[in-house]
PDB file of N, CA, C and O in Angstrom:
ATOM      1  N   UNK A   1      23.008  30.763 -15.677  1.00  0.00           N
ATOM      2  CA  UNK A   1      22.523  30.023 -14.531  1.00  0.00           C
ATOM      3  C   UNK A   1      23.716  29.326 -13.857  1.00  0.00           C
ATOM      4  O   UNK A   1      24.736  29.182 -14.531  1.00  0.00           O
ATOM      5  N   UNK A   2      23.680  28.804 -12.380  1.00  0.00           N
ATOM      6  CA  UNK A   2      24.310  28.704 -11.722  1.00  0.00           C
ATOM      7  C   UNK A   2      24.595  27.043 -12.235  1.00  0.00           C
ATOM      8  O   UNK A   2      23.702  26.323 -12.682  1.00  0.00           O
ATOM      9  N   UNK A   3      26.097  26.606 -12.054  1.00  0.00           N
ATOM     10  CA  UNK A   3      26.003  25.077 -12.368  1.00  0.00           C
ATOM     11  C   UNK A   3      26.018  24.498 -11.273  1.00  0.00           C
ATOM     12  O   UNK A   3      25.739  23.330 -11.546  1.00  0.00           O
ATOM     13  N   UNK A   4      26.161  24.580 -10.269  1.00  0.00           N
ATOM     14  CA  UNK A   4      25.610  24.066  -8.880  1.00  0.00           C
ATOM     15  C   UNK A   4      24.101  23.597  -8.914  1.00  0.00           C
ATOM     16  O   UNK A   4      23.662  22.450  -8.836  1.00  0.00           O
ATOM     17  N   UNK A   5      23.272  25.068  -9.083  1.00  0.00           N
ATOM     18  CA  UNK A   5      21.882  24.895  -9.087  1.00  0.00           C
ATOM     19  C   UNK A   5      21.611  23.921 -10.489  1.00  0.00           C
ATOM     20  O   UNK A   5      20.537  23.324 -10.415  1.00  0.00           O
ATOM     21  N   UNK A   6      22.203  23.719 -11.446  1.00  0.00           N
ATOM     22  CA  UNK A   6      21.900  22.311 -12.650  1.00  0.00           C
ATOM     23  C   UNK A   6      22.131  21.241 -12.097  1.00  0.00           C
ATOM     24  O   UNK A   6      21.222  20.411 -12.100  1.00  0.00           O
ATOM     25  N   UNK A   7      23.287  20.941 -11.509  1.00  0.00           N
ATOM     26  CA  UNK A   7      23.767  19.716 -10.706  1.00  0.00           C
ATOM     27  C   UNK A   7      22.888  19.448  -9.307  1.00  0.00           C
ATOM     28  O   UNK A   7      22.444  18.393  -8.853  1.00  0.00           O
ATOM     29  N   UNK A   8      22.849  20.181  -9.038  1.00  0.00           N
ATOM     30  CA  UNK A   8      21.490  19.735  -7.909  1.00  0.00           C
ATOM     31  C   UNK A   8      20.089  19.514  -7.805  1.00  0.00           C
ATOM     32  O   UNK A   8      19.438  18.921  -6.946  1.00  0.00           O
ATOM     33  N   UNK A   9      19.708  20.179  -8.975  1.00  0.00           N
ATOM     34  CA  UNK A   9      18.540  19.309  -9.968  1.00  0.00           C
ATOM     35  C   UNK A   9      18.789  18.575 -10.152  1.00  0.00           C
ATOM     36  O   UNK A   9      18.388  17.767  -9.315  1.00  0.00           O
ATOM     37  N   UNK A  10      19.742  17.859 -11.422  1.00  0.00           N
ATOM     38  CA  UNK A  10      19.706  16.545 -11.949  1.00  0.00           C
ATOM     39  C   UNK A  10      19.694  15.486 -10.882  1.00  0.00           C
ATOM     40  O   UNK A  10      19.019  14.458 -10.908  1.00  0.00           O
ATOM     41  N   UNK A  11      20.470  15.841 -10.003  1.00  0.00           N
ATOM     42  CA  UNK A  11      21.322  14.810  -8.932  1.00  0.00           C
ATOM     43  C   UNK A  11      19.248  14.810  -8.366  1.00  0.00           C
ATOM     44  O   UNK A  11      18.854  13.655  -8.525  1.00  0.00           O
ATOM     45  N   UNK A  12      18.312  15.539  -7.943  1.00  0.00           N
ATOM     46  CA  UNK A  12      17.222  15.252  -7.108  1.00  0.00           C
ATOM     47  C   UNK A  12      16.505  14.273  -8.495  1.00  0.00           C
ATOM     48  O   UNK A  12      16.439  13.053  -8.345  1.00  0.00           O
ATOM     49  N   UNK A  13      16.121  14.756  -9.482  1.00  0.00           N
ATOM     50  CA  UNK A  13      15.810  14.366 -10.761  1.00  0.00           C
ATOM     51  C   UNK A  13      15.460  12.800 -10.446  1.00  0.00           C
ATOM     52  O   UNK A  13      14.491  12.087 -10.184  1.00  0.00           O
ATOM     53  N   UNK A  14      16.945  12.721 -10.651  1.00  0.00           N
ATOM     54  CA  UNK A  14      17.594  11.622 -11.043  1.00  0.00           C
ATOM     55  C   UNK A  14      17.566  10.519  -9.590  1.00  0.00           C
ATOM     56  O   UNK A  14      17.319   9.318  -9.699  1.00  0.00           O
ATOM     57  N   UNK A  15      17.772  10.987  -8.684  1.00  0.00           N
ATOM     58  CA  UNK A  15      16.831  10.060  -7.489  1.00  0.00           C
ATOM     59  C   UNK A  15      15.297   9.770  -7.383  1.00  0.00           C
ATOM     60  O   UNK A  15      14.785   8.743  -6.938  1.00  0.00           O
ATOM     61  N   UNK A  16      14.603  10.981  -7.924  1.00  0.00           N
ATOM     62  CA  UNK A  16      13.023  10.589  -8.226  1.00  0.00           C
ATOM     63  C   UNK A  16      12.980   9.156  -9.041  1.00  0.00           C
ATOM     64  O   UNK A  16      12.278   8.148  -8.951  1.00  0.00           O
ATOM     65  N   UNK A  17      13.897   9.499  -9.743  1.00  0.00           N
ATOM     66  CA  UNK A  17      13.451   8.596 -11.145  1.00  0.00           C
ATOM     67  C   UNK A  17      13.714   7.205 -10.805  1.00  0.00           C
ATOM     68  O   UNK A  17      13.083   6.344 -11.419  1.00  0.00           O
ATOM     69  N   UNK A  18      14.492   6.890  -9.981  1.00  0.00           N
ATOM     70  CA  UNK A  18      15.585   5.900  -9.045  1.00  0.00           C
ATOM     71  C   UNK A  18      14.231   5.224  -8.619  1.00  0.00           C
ATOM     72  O   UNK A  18      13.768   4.163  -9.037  1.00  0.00           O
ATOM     73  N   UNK A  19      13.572   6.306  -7.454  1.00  0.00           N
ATOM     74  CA  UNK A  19      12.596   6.002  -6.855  1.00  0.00           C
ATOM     75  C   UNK A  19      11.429   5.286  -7.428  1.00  0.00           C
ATOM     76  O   UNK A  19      11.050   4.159  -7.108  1.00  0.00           O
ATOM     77  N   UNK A  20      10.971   5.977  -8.205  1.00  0.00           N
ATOM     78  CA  UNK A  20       9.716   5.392  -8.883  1.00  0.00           C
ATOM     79  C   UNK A  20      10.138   3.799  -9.527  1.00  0.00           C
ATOM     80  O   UNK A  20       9.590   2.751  -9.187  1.00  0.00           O
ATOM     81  N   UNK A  21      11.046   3.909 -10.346  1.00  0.00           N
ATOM     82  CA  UNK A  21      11.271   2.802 -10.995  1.00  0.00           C
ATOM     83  C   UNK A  21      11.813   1.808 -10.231  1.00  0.00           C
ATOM     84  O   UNK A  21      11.917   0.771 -10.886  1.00  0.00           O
ATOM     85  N   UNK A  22      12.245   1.703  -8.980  1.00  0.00           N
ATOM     86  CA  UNK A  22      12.005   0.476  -8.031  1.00  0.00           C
ATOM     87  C   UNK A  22      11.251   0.146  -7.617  1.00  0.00           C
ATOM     88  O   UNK A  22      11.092  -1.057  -7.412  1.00  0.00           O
ATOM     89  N   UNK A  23       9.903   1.595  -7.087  1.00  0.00           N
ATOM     90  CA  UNK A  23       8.480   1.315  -6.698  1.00  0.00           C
ATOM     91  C   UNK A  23       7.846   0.549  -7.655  1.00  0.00           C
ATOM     92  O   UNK A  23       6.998  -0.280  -7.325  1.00  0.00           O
ATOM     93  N   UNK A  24       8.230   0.773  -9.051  1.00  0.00           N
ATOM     94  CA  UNK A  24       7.225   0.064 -10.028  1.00  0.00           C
ATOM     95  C   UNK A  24       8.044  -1.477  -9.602  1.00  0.00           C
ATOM     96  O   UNK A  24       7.466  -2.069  -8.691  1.00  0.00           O
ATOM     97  N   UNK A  25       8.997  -2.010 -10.016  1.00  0.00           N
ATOM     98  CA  UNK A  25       9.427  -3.420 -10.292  1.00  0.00           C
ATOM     99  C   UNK A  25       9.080  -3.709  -8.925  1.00  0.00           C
ATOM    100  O   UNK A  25       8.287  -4.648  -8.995  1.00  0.00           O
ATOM    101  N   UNK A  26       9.330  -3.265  -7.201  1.00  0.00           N
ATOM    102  CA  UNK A  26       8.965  -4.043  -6.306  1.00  0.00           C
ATOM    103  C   UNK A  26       7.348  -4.706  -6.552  1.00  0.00           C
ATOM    104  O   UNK A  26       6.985  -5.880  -6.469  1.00  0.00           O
ATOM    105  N   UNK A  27       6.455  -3.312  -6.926  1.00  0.00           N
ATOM    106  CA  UNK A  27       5.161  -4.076  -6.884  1.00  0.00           C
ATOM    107  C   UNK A  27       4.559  -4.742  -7.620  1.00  0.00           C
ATOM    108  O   UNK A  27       3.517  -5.228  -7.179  1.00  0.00           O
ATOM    109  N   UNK A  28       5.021  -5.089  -9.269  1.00  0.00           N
ATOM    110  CA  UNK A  28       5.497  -6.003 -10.142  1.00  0.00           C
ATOM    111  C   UNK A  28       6.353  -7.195  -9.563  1.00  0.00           C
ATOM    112  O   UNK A  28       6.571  -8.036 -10.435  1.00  0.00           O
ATOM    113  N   UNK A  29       6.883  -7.494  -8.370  1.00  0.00           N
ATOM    114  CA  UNK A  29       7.709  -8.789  -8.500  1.00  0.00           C
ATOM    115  C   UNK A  29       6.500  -9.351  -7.534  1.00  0.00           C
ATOM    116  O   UNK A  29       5.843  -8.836  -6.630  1.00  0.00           O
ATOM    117  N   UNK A  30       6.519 -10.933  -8.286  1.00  0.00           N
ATOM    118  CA  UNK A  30       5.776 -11.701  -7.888  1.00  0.00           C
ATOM    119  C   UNK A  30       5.518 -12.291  -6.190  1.00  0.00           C
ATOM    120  O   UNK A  30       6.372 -11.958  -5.368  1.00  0.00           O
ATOM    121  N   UNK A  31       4.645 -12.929  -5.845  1.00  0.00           N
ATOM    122  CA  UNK A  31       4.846 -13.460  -4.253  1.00  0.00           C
ATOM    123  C   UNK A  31       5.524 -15.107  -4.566  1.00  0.00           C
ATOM    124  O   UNK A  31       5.153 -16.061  -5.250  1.00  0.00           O
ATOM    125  N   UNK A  32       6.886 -14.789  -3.523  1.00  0.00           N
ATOM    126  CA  UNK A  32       7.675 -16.056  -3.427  1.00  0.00           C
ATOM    127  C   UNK A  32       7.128 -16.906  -3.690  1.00  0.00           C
ATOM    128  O   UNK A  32       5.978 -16.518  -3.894  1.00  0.00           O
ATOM    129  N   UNK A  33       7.230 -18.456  -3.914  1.00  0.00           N
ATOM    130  CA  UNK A  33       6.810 -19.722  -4.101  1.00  0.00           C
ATOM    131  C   UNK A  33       6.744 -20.365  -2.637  1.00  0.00           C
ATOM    132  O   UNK A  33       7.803 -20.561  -2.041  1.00  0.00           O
ATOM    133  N   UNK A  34       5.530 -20.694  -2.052  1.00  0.00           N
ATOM    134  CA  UNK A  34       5.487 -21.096  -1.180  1.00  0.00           C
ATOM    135  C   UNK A  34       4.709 -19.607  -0.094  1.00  0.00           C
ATOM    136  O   UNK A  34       4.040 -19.749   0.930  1.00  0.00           O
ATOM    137  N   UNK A  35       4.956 -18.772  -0.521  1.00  0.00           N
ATOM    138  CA  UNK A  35       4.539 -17.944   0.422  1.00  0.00           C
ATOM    139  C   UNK A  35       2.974 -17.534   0.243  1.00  0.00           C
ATOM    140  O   UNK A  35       2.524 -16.782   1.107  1.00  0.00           O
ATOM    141  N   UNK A  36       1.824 -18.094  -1.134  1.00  0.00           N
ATOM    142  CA  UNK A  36       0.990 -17.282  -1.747  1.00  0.00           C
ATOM    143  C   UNK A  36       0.045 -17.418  -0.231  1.00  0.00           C
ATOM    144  O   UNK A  36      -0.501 -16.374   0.127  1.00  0.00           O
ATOM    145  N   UNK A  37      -0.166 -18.732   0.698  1.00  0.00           N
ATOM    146  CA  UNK A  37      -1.239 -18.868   1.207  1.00  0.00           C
ATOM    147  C   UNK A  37      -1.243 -18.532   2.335  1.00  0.00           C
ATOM    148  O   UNK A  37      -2.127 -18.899   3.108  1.00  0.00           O
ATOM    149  N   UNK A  38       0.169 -17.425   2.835  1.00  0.00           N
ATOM    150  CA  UNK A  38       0.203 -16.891   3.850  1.00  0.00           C
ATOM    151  C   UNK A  38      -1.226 -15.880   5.009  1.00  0.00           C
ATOM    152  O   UNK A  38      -1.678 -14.737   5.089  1.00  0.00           O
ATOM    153  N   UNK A  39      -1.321 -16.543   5.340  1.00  0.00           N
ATOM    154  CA  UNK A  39      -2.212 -15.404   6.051  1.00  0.00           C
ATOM    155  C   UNK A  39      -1.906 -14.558   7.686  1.00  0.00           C
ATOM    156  O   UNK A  39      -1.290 -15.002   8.654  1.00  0.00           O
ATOM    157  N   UNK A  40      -2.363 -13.667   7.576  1.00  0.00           N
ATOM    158  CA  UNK A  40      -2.032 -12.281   8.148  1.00  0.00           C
ATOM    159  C   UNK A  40      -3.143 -12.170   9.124  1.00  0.00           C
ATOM    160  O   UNK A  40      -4.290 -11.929   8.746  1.00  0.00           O
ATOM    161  N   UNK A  41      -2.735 -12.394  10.756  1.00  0.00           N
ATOM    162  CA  UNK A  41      -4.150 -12.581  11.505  1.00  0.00           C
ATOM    163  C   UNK A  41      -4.610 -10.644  11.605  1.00  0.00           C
ATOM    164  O   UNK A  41      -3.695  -9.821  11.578  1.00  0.00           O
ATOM    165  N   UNK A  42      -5.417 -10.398  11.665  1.00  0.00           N
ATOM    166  CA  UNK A  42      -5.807  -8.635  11.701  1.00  0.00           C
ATOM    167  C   UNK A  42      -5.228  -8.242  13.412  1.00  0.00           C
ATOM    168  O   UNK A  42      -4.852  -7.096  13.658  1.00  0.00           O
ATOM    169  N   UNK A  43      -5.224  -8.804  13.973  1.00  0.00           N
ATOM    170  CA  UNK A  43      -4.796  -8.507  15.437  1.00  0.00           C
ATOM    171  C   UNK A  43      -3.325  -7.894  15.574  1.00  0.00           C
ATOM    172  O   UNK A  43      -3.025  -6.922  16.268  1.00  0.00           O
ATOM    173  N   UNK A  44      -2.407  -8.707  14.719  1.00  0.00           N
ATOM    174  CA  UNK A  44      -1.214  -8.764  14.783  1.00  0.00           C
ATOM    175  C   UNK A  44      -1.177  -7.288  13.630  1.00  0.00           C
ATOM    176  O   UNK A  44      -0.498  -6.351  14.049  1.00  0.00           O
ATOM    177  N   UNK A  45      -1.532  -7.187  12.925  1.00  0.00           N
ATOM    178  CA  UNK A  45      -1.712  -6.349  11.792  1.00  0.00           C
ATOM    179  C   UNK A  45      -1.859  -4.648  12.534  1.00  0.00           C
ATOM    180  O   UNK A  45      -1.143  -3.647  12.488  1.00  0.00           O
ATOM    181  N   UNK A  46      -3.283  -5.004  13.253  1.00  0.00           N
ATOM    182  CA  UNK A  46      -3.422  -3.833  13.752  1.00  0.00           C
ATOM    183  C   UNK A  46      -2.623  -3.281  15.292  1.00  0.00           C
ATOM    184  O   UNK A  46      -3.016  -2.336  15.977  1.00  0.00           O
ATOM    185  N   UNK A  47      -1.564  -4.058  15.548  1.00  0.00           N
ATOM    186  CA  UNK A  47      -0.776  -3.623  16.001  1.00  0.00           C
ATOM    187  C   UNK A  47      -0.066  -3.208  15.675  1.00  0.00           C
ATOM    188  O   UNK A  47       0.342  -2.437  16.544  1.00  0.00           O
ATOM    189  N   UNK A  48       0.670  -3.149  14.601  1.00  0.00           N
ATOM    190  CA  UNK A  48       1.538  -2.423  13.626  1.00  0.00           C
ATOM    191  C   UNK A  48       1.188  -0.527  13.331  1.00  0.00           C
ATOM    192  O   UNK A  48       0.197   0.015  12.842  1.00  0.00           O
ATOM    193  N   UNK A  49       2.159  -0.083  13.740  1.00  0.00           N
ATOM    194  CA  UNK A  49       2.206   1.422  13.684  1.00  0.00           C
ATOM    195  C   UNK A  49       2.146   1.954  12.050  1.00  0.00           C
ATOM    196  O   UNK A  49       1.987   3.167  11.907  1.00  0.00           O
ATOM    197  N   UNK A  50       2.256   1.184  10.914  1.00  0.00           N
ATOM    198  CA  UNK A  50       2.567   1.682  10.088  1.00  0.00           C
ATOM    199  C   UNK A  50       1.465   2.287   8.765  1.00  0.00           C
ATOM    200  O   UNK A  50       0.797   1.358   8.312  1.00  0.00           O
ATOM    201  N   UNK A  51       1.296   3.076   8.375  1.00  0.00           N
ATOM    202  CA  UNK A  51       0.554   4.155   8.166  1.00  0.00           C
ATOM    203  C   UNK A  51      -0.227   3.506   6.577  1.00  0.00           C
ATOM    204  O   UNK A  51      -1.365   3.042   6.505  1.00  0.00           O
ATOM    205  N   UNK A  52       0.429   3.600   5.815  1.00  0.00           N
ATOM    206  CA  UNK A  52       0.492   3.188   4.346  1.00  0.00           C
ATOM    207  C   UNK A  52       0.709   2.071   3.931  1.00  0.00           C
ATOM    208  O   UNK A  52       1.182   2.005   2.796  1.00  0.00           O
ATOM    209  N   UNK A  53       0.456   0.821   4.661  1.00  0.00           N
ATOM    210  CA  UNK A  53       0.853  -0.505   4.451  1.00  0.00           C
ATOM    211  C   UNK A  53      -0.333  -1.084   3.614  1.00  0.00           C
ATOM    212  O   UNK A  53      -1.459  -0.688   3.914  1.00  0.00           O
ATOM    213  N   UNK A  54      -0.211  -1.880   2.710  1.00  0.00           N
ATOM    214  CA  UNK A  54      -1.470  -1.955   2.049  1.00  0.00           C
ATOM    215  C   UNK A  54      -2.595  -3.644   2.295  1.00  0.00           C
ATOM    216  O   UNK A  54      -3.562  -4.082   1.672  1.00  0.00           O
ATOM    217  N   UNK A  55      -1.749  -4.189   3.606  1.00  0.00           N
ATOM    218  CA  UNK A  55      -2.182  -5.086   4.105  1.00  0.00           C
ATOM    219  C   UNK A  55      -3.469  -4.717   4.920  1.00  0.00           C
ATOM    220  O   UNK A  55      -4.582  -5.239   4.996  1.00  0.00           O
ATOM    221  N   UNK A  56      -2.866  -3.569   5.527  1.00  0.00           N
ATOM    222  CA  UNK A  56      -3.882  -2.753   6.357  1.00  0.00           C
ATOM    223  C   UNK A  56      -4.626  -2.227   6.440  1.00  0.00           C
ATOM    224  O   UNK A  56      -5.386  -2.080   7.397  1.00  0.00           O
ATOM    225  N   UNK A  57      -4.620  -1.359   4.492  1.00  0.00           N
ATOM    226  CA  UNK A  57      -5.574  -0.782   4.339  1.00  0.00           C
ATOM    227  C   UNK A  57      -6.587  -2.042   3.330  1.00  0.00           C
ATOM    228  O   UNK A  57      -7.731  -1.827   2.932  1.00  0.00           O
ATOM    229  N   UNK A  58      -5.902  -3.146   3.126  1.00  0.00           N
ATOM    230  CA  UNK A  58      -6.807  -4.426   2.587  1.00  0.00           C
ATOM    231  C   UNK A  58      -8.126  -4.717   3.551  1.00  0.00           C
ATOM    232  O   UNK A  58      -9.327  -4.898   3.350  1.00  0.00           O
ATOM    233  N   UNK A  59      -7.218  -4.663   4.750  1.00  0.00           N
ATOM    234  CA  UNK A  59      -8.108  -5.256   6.718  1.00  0.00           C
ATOM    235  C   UNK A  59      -9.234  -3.825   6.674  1.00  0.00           C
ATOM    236  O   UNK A  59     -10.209  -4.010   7.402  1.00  0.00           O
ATOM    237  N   UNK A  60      -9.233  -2.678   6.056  1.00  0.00           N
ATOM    238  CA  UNK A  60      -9.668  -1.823   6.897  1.00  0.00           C
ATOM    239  C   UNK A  60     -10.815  -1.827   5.607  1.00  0.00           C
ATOM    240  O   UNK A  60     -12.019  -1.822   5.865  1.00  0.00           O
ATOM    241  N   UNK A  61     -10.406  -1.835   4.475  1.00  0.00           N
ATOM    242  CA  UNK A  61     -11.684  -2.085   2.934  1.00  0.00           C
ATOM    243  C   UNK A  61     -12.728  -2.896   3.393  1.00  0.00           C
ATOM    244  O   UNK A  61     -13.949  -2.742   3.415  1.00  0.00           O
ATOM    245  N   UNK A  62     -11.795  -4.021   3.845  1.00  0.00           N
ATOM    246  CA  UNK A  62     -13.035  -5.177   3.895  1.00  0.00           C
ATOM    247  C   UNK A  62     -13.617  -5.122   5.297  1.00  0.00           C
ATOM    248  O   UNK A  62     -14.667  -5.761   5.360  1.00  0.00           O
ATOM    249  N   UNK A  63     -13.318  -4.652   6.240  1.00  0.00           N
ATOM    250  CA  UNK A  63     -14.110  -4.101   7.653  1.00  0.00           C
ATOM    251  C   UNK A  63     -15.122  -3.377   6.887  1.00  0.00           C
ATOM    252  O   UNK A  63     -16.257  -3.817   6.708  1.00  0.00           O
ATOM    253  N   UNK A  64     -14.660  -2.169   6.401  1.00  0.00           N
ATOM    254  CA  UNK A  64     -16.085  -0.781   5.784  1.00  0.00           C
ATOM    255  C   UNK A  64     -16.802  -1.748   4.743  1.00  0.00           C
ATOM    256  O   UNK A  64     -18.002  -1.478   4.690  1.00  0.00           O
ATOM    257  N   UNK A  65     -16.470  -2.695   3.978  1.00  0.00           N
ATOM    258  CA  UNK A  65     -17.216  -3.353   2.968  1.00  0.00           C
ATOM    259  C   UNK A  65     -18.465  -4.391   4.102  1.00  0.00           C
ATOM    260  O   UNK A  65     -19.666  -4.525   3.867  1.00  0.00           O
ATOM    261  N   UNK A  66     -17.922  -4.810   4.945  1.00  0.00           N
ATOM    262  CA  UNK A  66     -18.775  -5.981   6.020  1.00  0.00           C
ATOM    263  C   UNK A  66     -19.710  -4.873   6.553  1.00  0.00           C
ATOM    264  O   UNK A  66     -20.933  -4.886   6.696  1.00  0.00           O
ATOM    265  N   UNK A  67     -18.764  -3.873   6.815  1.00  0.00           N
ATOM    266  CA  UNK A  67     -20.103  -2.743   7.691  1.00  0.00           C
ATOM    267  C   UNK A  67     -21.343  -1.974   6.673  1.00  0.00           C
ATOM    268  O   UNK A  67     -22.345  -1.456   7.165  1.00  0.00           O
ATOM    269  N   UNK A  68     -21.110  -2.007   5.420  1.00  0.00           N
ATOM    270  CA  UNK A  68     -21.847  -1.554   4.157  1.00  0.00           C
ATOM    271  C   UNK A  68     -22.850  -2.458   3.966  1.00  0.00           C
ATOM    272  O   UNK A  68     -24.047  -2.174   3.923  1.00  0.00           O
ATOM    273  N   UNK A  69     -22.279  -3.757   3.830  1.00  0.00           N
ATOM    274  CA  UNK A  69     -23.220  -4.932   3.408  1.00  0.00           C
ATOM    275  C   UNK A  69     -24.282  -4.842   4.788  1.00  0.00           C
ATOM    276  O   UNK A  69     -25.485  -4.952   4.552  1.00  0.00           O
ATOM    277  N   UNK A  70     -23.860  -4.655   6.133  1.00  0.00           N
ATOM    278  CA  UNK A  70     -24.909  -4.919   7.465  1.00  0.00           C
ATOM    279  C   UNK A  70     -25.685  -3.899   6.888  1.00  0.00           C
ATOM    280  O   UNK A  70     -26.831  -4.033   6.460  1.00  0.00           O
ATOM    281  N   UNK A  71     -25.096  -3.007   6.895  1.00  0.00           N
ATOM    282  CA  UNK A  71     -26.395  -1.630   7.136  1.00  0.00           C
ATOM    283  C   UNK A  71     -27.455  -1.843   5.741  1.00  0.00           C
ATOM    284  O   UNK A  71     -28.620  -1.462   5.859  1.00  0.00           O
ATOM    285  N   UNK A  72     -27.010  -2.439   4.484  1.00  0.00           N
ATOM    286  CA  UNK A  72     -27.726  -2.562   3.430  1.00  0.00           C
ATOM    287  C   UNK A  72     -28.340  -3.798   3.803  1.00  0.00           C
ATOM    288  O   UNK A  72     -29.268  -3.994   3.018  1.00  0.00           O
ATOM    289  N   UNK A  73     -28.292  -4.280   4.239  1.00  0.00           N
ATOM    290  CA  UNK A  73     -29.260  -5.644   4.899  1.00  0.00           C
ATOM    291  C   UNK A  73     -30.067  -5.360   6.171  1.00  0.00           C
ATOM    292  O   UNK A  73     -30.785  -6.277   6.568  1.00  0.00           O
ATOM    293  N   UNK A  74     -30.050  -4.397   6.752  1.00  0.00           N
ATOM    294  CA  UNK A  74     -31.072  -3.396   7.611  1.00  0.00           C
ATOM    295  C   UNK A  74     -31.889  -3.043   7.110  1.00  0.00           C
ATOM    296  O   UNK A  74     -33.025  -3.463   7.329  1.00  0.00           O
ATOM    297  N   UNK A  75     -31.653  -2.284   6.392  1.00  0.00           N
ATOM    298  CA  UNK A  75     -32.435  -1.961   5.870  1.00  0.00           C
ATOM    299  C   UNK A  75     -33.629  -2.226   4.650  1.00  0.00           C
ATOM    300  O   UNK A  75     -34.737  -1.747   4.411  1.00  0.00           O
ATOM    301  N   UNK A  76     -32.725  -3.293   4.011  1.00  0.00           N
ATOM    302  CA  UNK A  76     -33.837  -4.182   3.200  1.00  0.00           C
ATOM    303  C   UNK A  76     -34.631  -4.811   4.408  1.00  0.00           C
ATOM    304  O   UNK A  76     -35.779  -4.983   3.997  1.00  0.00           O
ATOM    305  N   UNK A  77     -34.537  -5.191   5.592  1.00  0.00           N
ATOM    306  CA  UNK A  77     -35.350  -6.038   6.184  1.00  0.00           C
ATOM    307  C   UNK A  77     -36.498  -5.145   6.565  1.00  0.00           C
ATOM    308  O   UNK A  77     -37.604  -5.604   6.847  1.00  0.00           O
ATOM    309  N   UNK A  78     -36.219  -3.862   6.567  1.00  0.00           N
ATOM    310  CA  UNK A  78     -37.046  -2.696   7.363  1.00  0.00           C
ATOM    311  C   UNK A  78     -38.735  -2.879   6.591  1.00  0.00           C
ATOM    312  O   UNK A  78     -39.659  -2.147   6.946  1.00  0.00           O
TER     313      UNK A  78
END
């Protein structure tokens, strides 16, 4: 086998591994001191272009959770 093609595995490998294990400790490190009671107006939020943010998809749970609870309260009244 080619040692180019070994070295250019390890070298991708070895950035996965990079990857993940910062993904784990960023979302493991705690929220600053002082910052816990920050709040995030949804306006400003949903102006934001960004796809995978998990603020956003927090805003968008609890929208479908408010719209779940109406329609299940419709219908008990029915």
């Amino acid at each position: 086998m080619n040692w180019y093609l070994v070295a250019a595995i390890a070298v991708i490998v070895f950035f996965v591994i990079i990857f993940f294990v910062s993904f784990v400790h960023n979302r493991r490190t705690p929220v600053p001191e002082g910052c816990e009671q920050i709040k995030i107006e949804e306006t400003s939020c949903l102006a934001c272009n960004v796809e995978g943010c998990s603020i956003k998809e927090k805003f968008e749970y609890e929208k479908l959770k408010q719209e779940i609870e109406k329609d299940d309260n419709k219908g008990d009244k029915k």
